[in-house]
N, C-alpha and C positions, 0 to 999 in steps of 0.2 A: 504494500500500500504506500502509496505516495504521493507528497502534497506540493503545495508551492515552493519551501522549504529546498525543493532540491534544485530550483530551476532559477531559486535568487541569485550564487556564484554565476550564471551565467548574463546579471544584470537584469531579469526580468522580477521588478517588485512582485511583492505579495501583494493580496487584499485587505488584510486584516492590520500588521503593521501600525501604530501608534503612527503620525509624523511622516511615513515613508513607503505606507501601502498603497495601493490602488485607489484605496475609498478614501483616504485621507488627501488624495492628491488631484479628482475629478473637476475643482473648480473650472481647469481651462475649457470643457466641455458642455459647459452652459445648461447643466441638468438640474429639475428644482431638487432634488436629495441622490445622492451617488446611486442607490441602490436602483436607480432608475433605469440609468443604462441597461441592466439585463432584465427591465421589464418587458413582456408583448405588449402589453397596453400601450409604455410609452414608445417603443420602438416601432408601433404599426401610424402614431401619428408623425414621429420623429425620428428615424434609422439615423439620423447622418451623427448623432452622439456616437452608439456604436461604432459606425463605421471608422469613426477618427478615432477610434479606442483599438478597432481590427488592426488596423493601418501599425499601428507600432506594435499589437501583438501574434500579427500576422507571421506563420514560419515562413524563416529565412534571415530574419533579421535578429537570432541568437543563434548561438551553437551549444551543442552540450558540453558538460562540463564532467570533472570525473565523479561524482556519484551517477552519472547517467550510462557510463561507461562501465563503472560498474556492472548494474544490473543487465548490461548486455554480455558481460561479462556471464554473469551466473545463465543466461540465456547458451550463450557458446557451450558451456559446459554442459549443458543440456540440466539445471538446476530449477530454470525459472518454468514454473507451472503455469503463474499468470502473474502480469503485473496490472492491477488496479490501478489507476491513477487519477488526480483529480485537478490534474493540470490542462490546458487549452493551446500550450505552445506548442505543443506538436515535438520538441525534445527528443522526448522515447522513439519514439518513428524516425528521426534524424540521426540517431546513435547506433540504429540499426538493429531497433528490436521487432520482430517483423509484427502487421497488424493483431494476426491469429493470437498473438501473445500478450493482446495487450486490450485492456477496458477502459476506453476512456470514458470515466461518469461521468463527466459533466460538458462531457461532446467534444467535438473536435473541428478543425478548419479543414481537415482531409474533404469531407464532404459539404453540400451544400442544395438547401430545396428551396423551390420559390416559395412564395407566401399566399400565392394566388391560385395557379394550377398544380401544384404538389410536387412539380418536376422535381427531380434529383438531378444534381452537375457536381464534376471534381471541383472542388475549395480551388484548387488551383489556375481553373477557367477564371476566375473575376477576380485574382490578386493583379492585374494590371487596373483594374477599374477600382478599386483599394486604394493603391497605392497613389494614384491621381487623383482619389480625394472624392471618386464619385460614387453614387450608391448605387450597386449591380442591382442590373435589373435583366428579368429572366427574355431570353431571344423567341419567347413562343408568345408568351403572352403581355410581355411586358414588368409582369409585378416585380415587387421588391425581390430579391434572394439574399436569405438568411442564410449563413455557415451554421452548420448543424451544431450550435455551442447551446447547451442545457439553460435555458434563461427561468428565471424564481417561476414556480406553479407550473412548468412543464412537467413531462416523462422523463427520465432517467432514458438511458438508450437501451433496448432489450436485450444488450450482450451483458450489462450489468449485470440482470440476474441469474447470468454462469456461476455466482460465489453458491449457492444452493448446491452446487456438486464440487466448484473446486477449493470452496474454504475447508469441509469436511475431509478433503483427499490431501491436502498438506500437512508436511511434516515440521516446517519450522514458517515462522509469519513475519517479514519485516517489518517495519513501520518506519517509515524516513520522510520524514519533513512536512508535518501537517498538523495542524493543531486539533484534528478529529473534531471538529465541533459543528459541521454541516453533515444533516444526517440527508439520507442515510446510507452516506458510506462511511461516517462514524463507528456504525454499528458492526461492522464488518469486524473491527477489529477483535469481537467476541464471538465471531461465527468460528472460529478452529476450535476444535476439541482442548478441552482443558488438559490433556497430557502434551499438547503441543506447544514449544518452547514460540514465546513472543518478542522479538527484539526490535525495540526504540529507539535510533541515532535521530535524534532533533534539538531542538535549543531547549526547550521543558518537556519535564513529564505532563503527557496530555493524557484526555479521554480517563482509559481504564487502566493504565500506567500511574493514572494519581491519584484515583479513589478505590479501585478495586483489583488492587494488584494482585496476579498468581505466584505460586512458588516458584514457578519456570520462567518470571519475566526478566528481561534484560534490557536496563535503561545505559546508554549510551551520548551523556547531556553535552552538550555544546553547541559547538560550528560543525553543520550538517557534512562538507567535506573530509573537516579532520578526524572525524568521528568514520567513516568509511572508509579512509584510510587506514584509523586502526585496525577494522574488521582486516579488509587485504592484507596487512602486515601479520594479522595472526594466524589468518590462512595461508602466508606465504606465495601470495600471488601476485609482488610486486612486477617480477618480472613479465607474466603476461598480462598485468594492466598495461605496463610500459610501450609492451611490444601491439597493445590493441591500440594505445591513442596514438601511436608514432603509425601506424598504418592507417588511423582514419585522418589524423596529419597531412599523409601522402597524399590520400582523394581528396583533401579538399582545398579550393587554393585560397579560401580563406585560414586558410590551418594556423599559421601564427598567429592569428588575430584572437581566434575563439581557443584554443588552446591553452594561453596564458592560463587561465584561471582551471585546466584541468591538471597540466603536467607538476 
């Protein structure tokens, strides 16, 4: 499971954040309360908030960082069952963890449906009309088109509820960088079987880490990188983190840039 927390090293704020999250920082967006932005209500009278919100958190303009490489890491190895996550930058898919592997609860920029005739389009089709500041509008019938991002009072996507078979078939549960308190993938964190060992690399013990801890839990308190570091250093796997981010280096020729903050 994993939150905002792991995709801040790579410069993209949180939400929540005092002074420096997303909801603290909305004013240049001209919304009457932040939580606006990812209402339907106000985005069916007013998209172009969003849109200027997409626009900077549109993939392409972050790279992952090493707790992302990590868990592609534990993917490589054939470790990773599934990653939850509850991030919108699209990261995980960019680090090279392939879709099958991965639930994004609270939706994602991969895809994208009009508002009008229900079409489905790659997220990818309208990052030019994004990025120019316009609001995509669908080629059949014209309407708005929304990126399939979870807005307040929607559905969850119905890959989410795969946890009903794969929380129960895990052997060990990470929990990296979230402060568990949007349900309900909060709750996830208590869907493993109580013999199953739970481990927490974040800045606080959240959730069920700080009110109803198990004998098996493992809290991991800081800076969400240095904290995953340790874990590879106790499993001994610096040299193929090294050897994974010095190859995803290679393909990408922004690699100096977005790297700093993994190597």
């Amino acid at each position: 499971m994993a939150g905002a927390g792991i995709s801040t090293p790579s410069g993209i704020p949180d939400f929540r954040t005092p002074g420096s999250g997303l909801y603290s920082n909305l004013e240049q967006y001209n919304i009457p309360y932040p939580e606006a932005i990812f209402e339907l209500a106000y985005f069916f009278v007013n998209p172009k908030p969003f849109f200027t919100l997409a626009k900077e958190l549109y993939p392409g303009n972050y790279r992952p960082n090493y707790a992302h490489y990590f868990l592609r890491l534990l993917h490589d190895k054939g470790l990773l069952l599934r990653l939850y996550t509850q991030n919108i930058d699209g990261l995980e898919r960019v680090a090279g963890i392939p879709p099958d592997k991965l639930v994004e609860a609270h939706g994602t920029f991969a895809t994208a449906t009009c508002t009008v005739c229900r079409r489905k389009f790659p997220g990818e089709d309208f990052r030019e009309d994004v990025m120019a500041d316009k609001v995509p509008q669908c080629r059949v019938c014209t309407g708005v088109v929304k990126p399939d991002i979870v807005f307040f009072g929607e559905e969850l996507p119905q890959r989410f509820f795969l946890h009903v078979t794969d929380f129960p078939t895990a052997d060990l549960l990470l929990v990296i960088g979230t402060s568990l308190e949007v349900e309900p993938f909060a709750s996830l964190a208590g869907a493993v079987r109580s013999s199953v060992p739970r481990v927490l690399i974040n800045r606080d013990l959240v959730g069920p880490f700080a009110w109803q801890q198990r004998y098996n839990d493992v809290a991991q308190l800081g800076d969400v990188v240095a904290g995953v570091r340790k874990v590879v250093e106790l499993l001994d796997w610096n040299e193929e983190m090294q050897t994974l981010i010095q190859n995803e280096k290679e393909k990408h020729p922004l690699g100096d840039a977005f790297l700093f903050v993994a190597v």
